[in-house]
Structure formats: structure tokens, C-alpha cells
C-alpha positions as a Markdown table, in Angstrom:
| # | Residue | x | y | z |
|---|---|---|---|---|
| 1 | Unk | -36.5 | 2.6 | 8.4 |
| 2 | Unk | -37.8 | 4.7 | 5.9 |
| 3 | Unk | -36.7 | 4.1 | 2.0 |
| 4 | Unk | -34.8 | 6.7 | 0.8 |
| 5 | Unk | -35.9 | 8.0 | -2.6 |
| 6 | Unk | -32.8 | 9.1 | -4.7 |
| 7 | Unk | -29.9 | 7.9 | -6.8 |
| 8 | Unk | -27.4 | 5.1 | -6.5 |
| 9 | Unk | -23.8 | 6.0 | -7.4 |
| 10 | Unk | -21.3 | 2.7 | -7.8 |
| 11 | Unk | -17.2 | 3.1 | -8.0 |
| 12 | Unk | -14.7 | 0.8 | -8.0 |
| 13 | Unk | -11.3 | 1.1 | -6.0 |
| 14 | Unk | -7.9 | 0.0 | -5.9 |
| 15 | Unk | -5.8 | -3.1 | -7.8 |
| 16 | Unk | -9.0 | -4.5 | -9.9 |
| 17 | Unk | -9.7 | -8.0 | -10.5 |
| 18 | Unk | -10.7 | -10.5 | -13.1 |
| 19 | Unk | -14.2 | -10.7 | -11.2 |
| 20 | Unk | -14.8 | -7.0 | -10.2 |
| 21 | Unk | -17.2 | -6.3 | -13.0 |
| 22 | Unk | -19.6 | -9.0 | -11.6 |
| 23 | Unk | -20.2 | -7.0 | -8.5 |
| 24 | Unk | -20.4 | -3.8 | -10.7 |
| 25 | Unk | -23.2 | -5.6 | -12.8 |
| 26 | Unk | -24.6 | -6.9 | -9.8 |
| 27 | Unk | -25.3 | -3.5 | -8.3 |
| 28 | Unk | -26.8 | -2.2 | -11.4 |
| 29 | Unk | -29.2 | -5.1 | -12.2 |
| 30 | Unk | -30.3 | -4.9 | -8.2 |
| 31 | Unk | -30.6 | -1.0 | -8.4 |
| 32 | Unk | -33.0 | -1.1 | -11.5 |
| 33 | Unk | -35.2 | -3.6 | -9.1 |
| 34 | Unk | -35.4 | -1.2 | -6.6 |
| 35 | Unk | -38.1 | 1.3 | -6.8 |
| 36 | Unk | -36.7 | 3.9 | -4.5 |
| 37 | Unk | -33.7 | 4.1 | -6.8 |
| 38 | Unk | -34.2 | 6.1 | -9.8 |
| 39 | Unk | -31.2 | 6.6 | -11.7 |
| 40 | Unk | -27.7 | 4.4 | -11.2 |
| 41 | Unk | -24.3 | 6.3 | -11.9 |
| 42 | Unk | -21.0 | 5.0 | -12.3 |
| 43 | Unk | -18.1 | 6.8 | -11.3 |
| 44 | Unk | -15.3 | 7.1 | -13.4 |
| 45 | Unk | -12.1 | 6.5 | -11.8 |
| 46 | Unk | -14.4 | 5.8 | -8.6 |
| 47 | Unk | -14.1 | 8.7 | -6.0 |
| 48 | Unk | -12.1 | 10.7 | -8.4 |
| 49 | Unk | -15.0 | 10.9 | -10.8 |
| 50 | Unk | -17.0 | 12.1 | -8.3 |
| 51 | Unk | -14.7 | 14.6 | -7.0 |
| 52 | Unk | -14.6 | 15.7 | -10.8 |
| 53 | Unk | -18.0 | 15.0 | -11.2 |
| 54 | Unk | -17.4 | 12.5 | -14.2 |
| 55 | Unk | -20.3 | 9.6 | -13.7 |
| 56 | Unk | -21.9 | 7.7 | -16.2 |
| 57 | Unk | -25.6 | 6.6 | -16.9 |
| 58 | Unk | -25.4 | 3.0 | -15.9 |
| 59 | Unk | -29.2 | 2.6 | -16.7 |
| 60 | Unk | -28.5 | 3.3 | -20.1 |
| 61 | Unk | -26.1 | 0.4 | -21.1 |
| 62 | Unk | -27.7 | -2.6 | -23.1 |
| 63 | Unk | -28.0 | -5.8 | -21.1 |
| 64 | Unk | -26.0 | -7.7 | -23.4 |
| 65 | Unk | -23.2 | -5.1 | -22.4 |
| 66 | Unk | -23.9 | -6.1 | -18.7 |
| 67 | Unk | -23.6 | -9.8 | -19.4 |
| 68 | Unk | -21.1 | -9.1 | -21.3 |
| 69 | Unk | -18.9 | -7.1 | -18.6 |
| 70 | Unk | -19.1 | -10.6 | -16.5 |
| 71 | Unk | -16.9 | -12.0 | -18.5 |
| 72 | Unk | -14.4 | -9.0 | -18.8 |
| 73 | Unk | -11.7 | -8.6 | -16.6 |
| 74 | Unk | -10.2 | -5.4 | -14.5 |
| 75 | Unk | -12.2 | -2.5 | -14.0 |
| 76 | Unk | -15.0 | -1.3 | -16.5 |
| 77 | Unk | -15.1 | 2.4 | -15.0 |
| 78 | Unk | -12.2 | 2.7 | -14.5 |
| 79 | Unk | -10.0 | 2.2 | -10.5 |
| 80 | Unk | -8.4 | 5.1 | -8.4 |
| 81 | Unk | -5.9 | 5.0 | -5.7 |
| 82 | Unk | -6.5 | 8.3 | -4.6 |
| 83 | Unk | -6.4 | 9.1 | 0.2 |
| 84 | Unk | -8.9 | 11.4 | 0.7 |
| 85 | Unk | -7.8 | 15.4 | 1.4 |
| 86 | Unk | -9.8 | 17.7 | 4.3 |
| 87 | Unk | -11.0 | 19.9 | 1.2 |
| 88 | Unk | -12.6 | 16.9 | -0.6 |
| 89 | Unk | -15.4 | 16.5 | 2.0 |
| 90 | Unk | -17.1 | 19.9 | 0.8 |
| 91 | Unk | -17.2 | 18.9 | -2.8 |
| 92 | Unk | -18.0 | 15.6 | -2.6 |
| 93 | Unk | -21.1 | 16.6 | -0.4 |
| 94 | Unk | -21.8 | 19.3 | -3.7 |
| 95 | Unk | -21.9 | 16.9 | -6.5 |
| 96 | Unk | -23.8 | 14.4 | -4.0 |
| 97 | Unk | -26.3 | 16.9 | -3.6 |
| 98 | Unk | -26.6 | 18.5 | -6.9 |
| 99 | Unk | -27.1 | 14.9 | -8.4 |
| 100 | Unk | -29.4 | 13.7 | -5.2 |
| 101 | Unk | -27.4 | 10.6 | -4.4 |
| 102 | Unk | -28.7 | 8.8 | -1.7 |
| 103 | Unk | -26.2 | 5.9 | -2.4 |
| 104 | Unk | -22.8 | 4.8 | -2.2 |
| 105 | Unk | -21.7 | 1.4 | -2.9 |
| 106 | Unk | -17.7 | 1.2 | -2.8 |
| 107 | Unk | -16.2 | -1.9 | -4.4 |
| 108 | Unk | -13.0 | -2.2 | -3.1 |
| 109 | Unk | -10.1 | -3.8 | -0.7 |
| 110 | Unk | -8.7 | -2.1 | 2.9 |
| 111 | Unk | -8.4 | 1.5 | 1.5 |
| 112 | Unk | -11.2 | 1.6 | 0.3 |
| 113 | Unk | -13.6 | 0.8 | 2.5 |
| 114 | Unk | -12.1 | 3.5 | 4.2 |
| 115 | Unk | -12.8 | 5.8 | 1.8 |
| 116 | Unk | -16.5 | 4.6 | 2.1 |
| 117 | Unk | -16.7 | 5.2 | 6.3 |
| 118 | Unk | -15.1 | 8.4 | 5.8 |
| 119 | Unk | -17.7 | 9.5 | 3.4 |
| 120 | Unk | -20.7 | 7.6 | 5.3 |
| 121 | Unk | -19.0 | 9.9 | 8.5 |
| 122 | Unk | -19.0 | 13.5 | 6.8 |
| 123 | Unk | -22.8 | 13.1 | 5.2 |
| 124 | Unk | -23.5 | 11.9 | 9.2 |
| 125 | Unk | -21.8 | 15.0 | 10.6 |
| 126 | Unk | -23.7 | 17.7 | 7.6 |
| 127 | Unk | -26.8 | 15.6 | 8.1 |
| 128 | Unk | -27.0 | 14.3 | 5.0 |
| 129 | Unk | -29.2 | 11.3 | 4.9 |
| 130 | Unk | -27.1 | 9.4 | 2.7 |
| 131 | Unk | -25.9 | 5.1 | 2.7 |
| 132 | Unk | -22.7 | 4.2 | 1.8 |
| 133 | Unk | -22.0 | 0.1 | 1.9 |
| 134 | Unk | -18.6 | -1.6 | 1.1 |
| 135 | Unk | -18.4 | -3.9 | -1.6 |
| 136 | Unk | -15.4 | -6.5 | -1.0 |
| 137 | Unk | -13.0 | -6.9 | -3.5 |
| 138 | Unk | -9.2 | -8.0 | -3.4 |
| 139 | Unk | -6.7 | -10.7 | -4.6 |
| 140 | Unk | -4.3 | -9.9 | -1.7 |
| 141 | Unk | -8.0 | -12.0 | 0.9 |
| 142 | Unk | -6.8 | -9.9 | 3.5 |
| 143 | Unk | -10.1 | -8.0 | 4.7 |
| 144 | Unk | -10.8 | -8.9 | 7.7 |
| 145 | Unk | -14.4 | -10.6 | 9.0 |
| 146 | Unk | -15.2 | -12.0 | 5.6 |
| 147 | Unk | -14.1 | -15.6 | 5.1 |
| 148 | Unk | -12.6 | -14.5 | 1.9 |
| 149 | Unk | -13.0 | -11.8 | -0.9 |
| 150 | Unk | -13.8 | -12.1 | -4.3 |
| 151 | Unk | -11.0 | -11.9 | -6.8 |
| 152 | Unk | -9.0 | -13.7 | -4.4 |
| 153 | Unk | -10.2 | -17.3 | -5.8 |
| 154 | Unk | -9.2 | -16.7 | -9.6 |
| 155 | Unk | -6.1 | -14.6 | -8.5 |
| 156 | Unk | -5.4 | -18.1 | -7.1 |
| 157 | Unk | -6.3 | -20.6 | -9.3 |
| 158 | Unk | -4.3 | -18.4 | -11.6 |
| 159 | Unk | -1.2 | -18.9 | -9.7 |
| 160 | Unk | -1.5 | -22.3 | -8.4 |
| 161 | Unk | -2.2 | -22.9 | -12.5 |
| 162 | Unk | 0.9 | -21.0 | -13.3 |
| 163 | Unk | 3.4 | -22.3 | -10.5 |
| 164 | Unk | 2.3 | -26.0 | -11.7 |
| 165 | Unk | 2.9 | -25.0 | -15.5 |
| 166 | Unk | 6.4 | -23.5 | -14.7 |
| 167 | Unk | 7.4 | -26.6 | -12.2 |
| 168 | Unk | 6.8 | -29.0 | -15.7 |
| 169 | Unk | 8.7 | -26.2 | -17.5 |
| 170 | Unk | 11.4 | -26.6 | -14.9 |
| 171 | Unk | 11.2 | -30.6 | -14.7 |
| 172 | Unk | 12.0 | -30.7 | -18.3 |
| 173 | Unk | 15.0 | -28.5 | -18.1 |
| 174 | Unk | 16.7 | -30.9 | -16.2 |
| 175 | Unk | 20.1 | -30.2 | -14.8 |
| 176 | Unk | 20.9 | -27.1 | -17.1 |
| 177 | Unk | 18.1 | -24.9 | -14.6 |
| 178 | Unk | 17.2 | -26.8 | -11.6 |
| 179 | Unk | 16.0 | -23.4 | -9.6 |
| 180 | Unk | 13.1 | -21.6 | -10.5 |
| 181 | Unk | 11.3 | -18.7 | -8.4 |
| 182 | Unk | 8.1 | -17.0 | -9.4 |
| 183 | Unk | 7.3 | -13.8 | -7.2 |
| 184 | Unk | 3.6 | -13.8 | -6.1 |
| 185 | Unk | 1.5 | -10.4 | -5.2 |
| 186 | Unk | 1.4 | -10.1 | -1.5 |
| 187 | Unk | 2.9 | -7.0 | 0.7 |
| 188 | Unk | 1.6 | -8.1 | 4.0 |
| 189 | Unk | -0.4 | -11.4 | 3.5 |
| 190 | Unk | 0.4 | -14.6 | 2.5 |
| 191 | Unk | -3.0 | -15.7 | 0.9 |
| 192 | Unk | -2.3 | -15.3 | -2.7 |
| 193 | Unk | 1.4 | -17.4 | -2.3 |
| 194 | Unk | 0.3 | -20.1 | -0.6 |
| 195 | Unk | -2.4 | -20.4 | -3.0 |
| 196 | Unk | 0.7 | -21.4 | -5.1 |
| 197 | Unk | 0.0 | -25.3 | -3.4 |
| 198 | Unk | -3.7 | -25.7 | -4.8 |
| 199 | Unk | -2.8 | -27.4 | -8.2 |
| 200 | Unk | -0.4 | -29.9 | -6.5 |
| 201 | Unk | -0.7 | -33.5 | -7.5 |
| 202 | Unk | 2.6 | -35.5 | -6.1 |
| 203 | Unk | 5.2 | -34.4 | -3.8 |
| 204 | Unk | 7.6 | -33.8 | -6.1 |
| 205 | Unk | 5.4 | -31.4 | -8.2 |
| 206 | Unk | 6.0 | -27.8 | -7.8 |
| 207 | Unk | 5.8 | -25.9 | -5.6 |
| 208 | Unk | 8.3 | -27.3 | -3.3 |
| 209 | Unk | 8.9 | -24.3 | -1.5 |
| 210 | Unk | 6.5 | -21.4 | -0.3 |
| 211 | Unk | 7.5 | -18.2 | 1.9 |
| 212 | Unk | 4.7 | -15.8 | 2.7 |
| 213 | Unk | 5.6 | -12.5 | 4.8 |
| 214 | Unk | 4.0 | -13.7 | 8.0 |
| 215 | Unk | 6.9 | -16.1 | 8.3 |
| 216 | Unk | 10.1 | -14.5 | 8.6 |
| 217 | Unk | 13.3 | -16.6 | 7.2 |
| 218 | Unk | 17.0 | -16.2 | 6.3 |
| 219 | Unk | 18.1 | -16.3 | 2.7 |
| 220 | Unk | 20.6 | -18.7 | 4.4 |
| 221 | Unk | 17.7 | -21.0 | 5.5 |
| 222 | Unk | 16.4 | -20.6 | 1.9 |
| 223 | Unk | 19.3 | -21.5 | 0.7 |
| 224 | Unk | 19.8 | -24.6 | 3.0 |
| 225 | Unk | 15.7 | -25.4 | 2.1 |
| 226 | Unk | 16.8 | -25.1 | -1.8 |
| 227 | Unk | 19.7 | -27.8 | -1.3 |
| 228 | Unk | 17.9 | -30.2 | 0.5 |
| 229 | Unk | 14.6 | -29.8 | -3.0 |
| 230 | Unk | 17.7 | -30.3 | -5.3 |
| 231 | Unk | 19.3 | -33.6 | -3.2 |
| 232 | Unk | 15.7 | -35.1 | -3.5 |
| 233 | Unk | 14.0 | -34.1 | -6.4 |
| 234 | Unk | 16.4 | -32.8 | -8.8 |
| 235 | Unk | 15.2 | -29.7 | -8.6 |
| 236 | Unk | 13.5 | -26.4 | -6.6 |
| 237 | Unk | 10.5 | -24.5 | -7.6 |
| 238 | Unk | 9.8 | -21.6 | -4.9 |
| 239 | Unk | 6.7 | -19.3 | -4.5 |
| 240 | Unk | 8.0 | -16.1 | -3.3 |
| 241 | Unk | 5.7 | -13.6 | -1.3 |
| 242 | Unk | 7.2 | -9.9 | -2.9 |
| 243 | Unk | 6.4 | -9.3 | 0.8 |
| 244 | Unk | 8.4 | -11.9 | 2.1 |
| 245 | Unk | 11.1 | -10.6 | 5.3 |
| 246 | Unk | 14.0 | -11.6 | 6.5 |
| 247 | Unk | 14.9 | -13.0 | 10.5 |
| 248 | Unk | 15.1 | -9.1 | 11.1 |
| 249 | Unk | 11.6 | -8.1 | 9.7 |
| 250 | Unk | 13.1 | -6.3 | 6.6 |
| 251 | Unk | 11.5 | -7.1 | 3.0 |
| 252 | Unk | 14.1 | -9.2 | 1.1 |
| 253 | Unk | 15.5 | -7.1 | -1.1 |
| 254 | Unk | 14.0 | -3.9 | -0.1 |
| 255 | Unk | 17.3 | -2.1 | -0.3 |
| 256 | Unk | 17.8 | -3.2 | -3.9 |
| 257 | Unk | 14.8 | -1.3 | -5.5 |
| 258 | Unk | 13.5 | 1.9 | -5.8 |
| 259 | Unk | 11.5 | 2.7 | -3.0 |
| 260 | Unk | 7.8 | 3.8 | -4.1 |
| 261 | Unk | 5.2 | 5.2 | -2.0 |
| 262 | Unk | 1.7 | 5.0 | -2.8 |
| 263 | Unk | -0.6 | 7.3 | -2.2 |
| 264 | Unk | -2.4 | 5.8 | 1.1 |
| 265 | Unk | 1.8 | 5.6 | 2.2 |
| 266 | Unk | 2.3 | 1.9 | 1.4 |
| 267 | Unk | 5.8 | 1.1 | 0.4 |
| 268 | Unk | 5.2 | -0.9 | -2.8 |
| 269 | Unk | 7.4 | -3.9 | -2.9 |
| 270 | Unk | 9.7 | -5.2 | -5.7 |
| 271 | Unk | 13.0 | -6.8 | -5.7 |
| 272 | Unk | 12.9 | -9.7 | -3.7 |
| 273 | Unk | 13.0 | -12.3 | -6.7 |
| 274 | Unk | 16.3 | -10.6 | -8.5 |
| 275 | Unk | 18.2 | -10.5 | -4.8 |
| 276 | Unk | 16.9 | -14.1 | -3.9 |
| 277 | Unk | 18.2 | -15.4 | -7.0 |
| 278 | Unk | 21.8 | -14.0 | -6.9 |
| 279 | Unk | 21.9 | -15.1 | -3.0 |
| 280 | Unk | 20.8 | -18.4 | -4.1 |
| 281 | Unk | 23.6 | -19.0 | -6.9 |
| 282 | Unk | 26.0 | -18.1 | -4.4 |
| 283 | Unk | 25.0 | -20.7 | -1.8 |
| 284 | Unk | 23.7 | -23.3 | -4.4 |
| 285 | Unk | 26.0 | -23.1 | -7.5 |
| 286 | Unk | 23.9 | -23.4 | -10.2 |
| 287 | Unk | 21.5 | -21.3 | -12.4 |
| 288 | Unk | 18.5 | -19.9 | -10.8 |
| 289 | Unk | 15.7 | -18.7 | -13.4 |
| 290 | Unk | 12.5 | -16.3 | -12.2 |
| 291 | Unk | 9.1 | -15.4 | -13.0 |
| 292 | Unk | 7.0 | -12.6 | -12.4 |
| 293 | Unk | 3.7 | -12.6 | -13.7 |
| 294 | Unk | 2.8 | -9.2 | -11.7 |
| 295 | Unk | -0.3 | -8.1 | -12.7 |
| 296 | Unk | -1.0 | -11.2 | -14.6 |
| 297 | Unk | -2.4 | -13.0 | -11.7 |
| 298 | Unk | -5.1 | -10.0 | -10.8 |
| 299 | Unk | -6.4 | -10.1 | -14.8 |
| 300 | Unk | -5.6 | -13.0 | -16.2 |
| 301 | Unk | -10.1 | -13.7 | -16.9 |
| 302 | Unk | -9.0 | -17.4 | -18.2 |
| 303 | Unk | -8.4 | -18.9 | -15.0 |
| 304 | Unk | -11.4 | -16.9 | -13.5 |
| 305 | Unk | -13.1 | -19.4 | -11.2 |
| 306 | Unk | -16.9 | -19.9 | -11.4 |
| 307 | Unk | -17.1 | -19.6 | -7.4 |
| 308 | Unk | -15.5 | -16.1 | -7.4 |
| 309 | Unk | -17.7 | -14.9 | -10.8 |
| 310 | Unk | -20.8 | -15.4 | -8.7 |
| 311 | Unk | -19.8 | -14.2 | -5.4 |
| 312 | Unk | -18.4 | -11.0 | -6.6 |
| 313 | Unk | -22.1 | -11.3 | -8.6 |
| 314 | Unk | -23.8 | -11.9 | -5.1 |
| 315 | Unk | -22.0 | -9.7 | -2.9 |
| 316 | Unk | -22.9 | -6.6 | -4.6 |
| 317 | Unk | -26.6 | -7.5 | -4.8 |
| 318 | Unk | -26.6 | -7.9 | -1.1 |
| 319 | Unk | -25.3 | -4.6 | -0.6 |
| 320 | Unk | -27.6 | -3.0 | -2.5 |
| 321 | Unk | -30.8 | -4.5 | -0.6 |
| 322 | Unk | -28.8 | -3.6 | 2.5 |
| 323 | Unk | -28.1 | -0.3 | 1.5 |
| 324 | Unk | -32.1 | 0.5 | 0.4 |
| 325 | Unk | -33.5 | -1.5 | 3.9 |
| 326 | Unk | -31.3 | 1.4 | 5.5 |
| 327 | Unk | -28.1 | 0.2 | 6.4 |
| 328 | Unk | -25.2 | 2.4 | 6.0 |
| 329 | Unk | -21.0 | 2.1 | 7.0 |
| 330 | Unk | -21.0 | -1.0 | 6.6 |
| 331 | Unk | -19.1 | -3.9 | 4.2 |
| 332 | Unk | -20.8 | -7.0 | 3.0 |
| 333 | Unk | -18.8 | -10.3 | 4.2 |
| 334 | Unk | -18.7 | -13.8 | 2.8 |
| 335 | Unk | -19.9 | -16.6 | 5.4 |
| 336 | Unk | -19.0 | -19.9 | 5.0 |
| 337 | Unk | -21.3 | -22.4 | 6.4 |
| 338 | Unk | -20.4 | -25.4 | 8.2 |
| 339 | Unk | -20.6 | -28.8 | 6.4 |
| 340 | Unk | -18.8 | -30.9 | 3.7 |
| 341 | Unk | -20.2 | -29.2 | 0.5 |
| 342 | Unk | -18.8 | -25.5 | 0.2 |
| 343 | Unk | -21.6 | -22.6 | 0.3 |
| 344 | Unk | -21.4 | -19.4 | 1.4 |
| 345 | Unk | -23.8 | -17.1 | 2.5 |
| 346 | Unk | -23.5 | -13.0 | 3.0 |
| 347 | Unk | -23.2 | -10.8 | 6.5 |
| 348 | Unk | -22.2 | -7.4 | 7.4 |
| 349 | Unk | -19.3 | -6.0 | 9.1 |
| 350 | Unk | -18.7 | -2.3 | 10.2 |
| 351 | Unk | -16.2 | -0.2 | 8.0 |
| 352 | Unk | -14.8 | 1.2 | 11.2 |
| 353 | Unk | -13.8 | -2.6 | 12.1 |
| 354 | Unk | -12.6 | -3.3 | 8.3 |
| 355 | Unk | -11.2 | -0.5 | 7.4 |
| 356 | Unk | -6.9 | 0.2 | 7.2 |
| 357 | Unk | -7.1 | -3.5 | 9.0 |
| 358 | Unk | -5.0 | -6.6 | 7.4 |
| 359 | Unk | -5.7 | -10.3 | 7.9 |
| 360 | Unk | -2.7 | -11.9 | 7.9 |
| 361 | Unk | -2.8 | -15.8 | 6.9 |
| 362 | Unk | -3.3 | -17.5 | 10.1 |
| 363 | Unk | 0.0 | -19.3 | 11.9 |
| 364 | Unk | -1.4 | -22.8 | 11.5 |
| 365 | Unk | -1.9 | -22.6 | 7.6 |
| 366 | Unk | 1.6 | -22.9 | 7.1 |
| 367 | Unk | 4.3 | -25.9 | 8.6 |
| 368 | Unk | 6.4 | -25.8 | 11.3 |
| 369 | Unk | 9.3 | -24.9 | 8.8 |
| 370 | Unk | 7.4 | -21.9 | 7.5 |
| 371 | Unk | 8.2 | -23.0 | 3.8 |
| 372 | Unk | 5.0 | -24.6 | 2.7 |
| 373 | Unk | 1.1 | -24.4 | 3.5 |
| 374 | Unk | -0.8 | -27.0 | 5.9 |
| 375 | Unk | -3.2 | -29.1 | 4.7 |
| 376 | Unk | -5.7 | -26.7 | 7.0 |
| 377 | Unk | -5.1 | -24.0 | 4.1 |
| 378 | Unk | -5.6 | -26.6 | 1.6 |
| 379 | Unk | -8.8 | -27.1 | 2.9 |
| 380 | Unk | -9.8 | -23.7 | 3.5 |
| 381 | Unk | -9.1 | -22.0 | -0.3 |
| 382 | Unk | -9.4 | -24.9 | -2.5 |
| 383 | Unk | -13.2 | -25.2 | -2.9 |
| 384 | Unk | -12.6 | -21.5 | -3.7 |
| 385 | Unk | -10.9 | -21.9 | -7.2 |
| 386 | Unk | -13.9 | -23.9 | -9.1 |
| 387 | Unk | -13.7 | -26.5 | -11.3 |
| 388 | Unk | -10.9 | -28.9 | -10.5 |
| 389 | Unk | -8.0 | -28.1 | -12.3 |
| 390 | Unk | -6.8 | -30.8 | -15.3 |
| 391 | Unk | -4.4 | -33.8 | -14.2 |
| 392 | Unk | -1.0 | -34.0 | -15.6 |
| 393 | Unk | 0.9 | -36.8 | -16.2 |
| 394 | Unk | 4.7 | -38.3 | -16.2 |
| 395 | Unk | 6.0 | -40.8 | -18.8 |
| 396 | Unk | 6.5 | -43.9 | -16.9 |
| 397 | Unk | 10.2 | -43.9 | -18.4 |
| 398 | Unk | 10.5 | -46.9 | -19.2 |
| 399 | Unk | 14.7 | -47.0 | -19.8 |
| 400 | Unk | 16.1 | -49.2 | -22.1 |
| 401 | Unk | 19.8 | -51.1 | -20.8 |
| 402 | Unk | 22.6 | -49.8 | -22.1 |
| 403 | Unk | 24.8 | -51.6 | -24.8 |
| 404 | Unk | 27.6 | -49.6 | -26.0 |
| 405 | Unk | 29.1 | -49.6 | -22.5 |
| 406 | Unk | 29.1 | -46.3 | -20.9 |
């Protein structure tokens, strides 16, 4: 395959991450390395810049910038959710042209590795020797093919840190608030709430309850779940999927918000935590408290694990020797290989295959009940999250007898 000469042009897509800058970095440092590529733009706003022809010099920006940006959470050019329109084609093909871009590199989750085959498919069809390669990248792990996707792994060490700080929060309470529920990101997957488990020490630290969407339950079985937490332990601390549904398939809560619509049609969820906790004071009779860190647990760069900062790092170096050895609509994956010690090693997958497509968490990485994650998930995501996470500890209460005689 012949190496194209030409420029590289980067964008990042979607919800971003606290890791997403890694893979931007990565595919600047392996552009500059790469003699067929002679300049490397950034899109601001990702395919909205280039549809308004807004791109940055990325060859220009100081190193200790780029080192810098490793460290820095959320998108440094800037995200987009923005579906393609039949009249885009022509212009993006103009500024592609006028700027001789030979390469696309797309960092992004479902939607936008659409974006990326749809592109790869018109410079195909106007023969336009062009290579567009996907760059994975979402909290919600639900690309399919690749073992995971970075941002995922901090997303979740973030949550499993904050479900574990707000269980000790709720421990100390005592009677007064015995119910807590913290609403995790997740419309159609379940991998960032059962991530919710990872920090778990002792079975009677938090979470004691987890619903993901893939497993459809009552509030009455919730309710009944809840009662039996608060006859052992005291107390109930529930992760709640904002995806979660009912025994009809409905989103708990659905009819109590506002329904948005994003603009690749996905009904954005909300409302599930404020319905579950008025059901839940009916049935249980006490107060029920909530959390909702929202976009907390996509950004939040101090619980970034070190596993996710350098594959996010390696990911996009891959595609970028992939995309100048001449390959083109495709996504790099994560491979995990076999063995006791956690590494991971990169592959490709087709756009066609990845794009618009959901993983859902698999059936047997949640108990029988559906209200908490196996220890198969256990094993699967917590070499993902770095460093082990620090122990807490209990008083050993050590009581002392009564004398006034109550």
C-alpha cells in the first residue's frame, strides 16, 4: 500500500472523558513521527470545525502543553454531537480538499464512529483517497469488539470511589437516613453501575444494591430488596442505572421528566432517582436521600486511573500507524490477553460492525436476583481502575455496660 503524503486532521466526539486528551496527544506525537504526514490539524468542535472549517495547528503547540493536556480532563478542542445532513458530504469533501487531508482519526463512542464510516464511505464513492480510523473513547464501555474503551476505567473508579464514600456517609447517619441512591450514567448499559461494586471491602459496605438497564425490575421488588438491606444492615445504599426499566421495559421514571432528544434521536434519560425515592418512602417508611454526580463521573481527572491514561495514550498511536500503513474504516480495539497479570494489546474492528451498535453488560455479570454484579464482572473491570483503591476502616466499638439503668 502506498503511503499517502498529506495532512492528518484529529476531532474528538461526543460526552468527553477525563482520559480523552491522552489519545488526542497520542495522535499528534505519532503524526509528527510519520514522514508522510506533514501538518496535524485539530478540529474544533470535531466534525463541526471542519464543516466550518475552524482547525487548529496542532504542530505548533509546545510539548510541555502536550504533556500537559495528559493530565487535563474533558475535551481540549472542544466535543460536538452533531448527525451528519446529505448536504454536509459536499463540504466536508471541500475543506478536505482545499487543506489536502489525507487523514481522519475520530475519537469517539457509537455515534461517532459512525460519523467516521460515513465519511471514509463518501471520499470512497468521489474517489478521494482519503483514511479515516476510529479512535475509542466512552465511559458508557459499550462499543462493541473492544474489550473495553478508555474513559470507561476512571469513569469507574470514580464511582466505585464515590458510592463507597457516600455508603460511610450513610453508615454514619444512622437511623435518621438509612436509604441512599446515587444515579450512575448509563442509558442502555450497565457497565458504568456495576462498576459501583469495585471499591467493596465487606458485605455490609455499600453498594448493597445495583440495577443496570439490562435487568428489568419492579419498584416493588426494589422496594422489597431495600427492606430486606435495612433488616440486615441497618441501612441501603443503591446504584441506580438512569437507564434502569421497569417489568414492562419502560425507563423508571421516564414519564416524570422532560423528554429530550438528542440530536442522533436518543431519548436522554433523567428522573429515575427523584421517582425511585418517593416510591421507596412509600413502601419503606423512612427518608430516602440521593445523589447525582452527572457529569462528575466523566471529568472528575482525580480518580483518573493510570491503566485508562495510557491506553487512551496507546490507542490513538495505533491508529495513526494504521491509518499511514493504509488502513481505512476501521476502529482500533483493546485486546485483553489471556493470563493472570492484566495487559492489553490493540486490534481493529470495521466501523460498519461498530458503528450505532451497543454492548450491553453480559447476563452472567450480574446475580440471579439482578440487583448486584457477579464476581465474573469483578474480575473482568477491576484491573481496569489502577492502583488499588485505599482501605477503610470500622471502630471496633468497643461498648461500655450501662449503669444508670436504661
Amino acid at each position: 500500500m502506498v503511503r499517502l503524503r498529506g495532512n492528518l486532521i484529529v476531532g474528538q466526539s461526543g460526552g468527553p472523558t477525563a482520559v480523552i486528551n491522552n489519545s488526542l496527544v497520542g495522535v499528534v506525537r505519532e503524526a509528527m513521527q510519520q514522514d508522510c504526514v506533514e501538518e496535524v490539524y485539530g478540529a474544533r468542535w470535531g466534525i463541526r470545525g471542519v464543516l466550518d472549517e475552524t482547525l487548529m495547528d496542532l504542530q505548533r503547540e509546545h510539548d510541555s502543553v502536550l504533556e500537559g493536556l495528559r493530565y487535563t480532563p474533558s475535551a481540549a478542542l472542544g466535543s460536538v454531537r452533531y448527525k451528519l445532513k446529505e448536504d454536509d458530504y459536499a463540504r466536508i469533501l471541500e475543506v478536505f480538499r482545499a487543506h489536502n487531508i489525507r487523514y481522519l482519526l475520530y475519537i469517539g463512542g457509537n455515534d461517532s464512529m459512525n460519523t467516521a464510516h460515513r465519511v471514509h464511505q463518501l471520499a470512497e464513492a468521489e474517489g478521494y483517497e482519503l483514511r479515516a480510523v476510529g479512535i475509542p473513547k466512552t465511559v458508557d464501555n459499550d462499543l462493541i469488539i473492544t474489550d473495553h474503551c478508555p474513559g470507561y476505567p476512571s469513569a469507574a473508579r470514580f464511582v466505585a470511589t464515590a458510592i463507597r464514600d457516600t455508603g460511610w456517609d450513610t453508615e454514619s447517619m444512622g437511623p435518621s437516613s438509612p436509604v441512599k441512591i446515587m444515579e450512575i450514567m448509563g442509558r442502555d448499559a450497565g457497565w458504568l453501575t456495576a462498576s459501583a461494586a469495585l471499591a467493596r471491602q465487606a458485605d455490609e459496605d455499600a453498594p448493597h444494591l445495583v440495577y443496570v438497564p439490562e435487568r428489568p425490575v419492579s419498584v416493588e421488588q426494589i422496594g422489597q430488596d431495600v427492606l430486606r438491606c435495612l433488616e440486615k444492615y441497618g441501612r441501603a445504599v443503591i446504584a441506580l442505572s438512569e437507564g434502569v426499566r421497569d417489568e414492562t421495559g419502560e425507563a423508571i421514571g421516564a414519564h416524570q421528566a422532560a423528554v429530550e432528544i438528542d440530536a442522533f434521536g436518543h431519548r436522554l434519560k433523567g428522573g429515575a432517582v427523584e421517582y425511585l425515592g418517593q416510591a421507596l418512602r412509600d413502601i419503606v417508611g423512612t427518608k430516602v436521600r440521593y445523589d447525582r454526580p452527572n457529569y462528575l463521573q466523566r471529568c472528575f481527572a482525580s480518580e483518573v486511573s493510570s491503566v485508562d491514561r495510557e491506553e487512551a495514550y496507546l490507542v490513538a498511536r495505533a491508529a495513526v500507524r494504521d491509518a499511514v500503513a493504509g488502513r481505512s474504516d476501521v476502529m482500533v480495539t483493546l485486546v485483553r490477553e489471556p493470563g493472570s497479570e492484566y495487559h492489553c494489546t490493540t486490534g481493529l474492528a470495521p466501523l460498519a460492525n461498530v458503528a450505532d451498535a451497543v454492548k450491553k453488560l453480559p447476563n452472567d455479570f450480574m446475580n440471579e436476583a439482578g440487583n448486584f454484579p457477579t464476581e465474573k464482572f469483578i474480575e473482568y473491570a477491576r484491573p481496569l481502575i489502577g492502583e488499588p483503591l485505599a482501605p477503610y476502616v470500622r471502630l471496633n466499638r468497643f461498648f461500655i455496660p450501662k449503669k444508670a439503668g436504661r
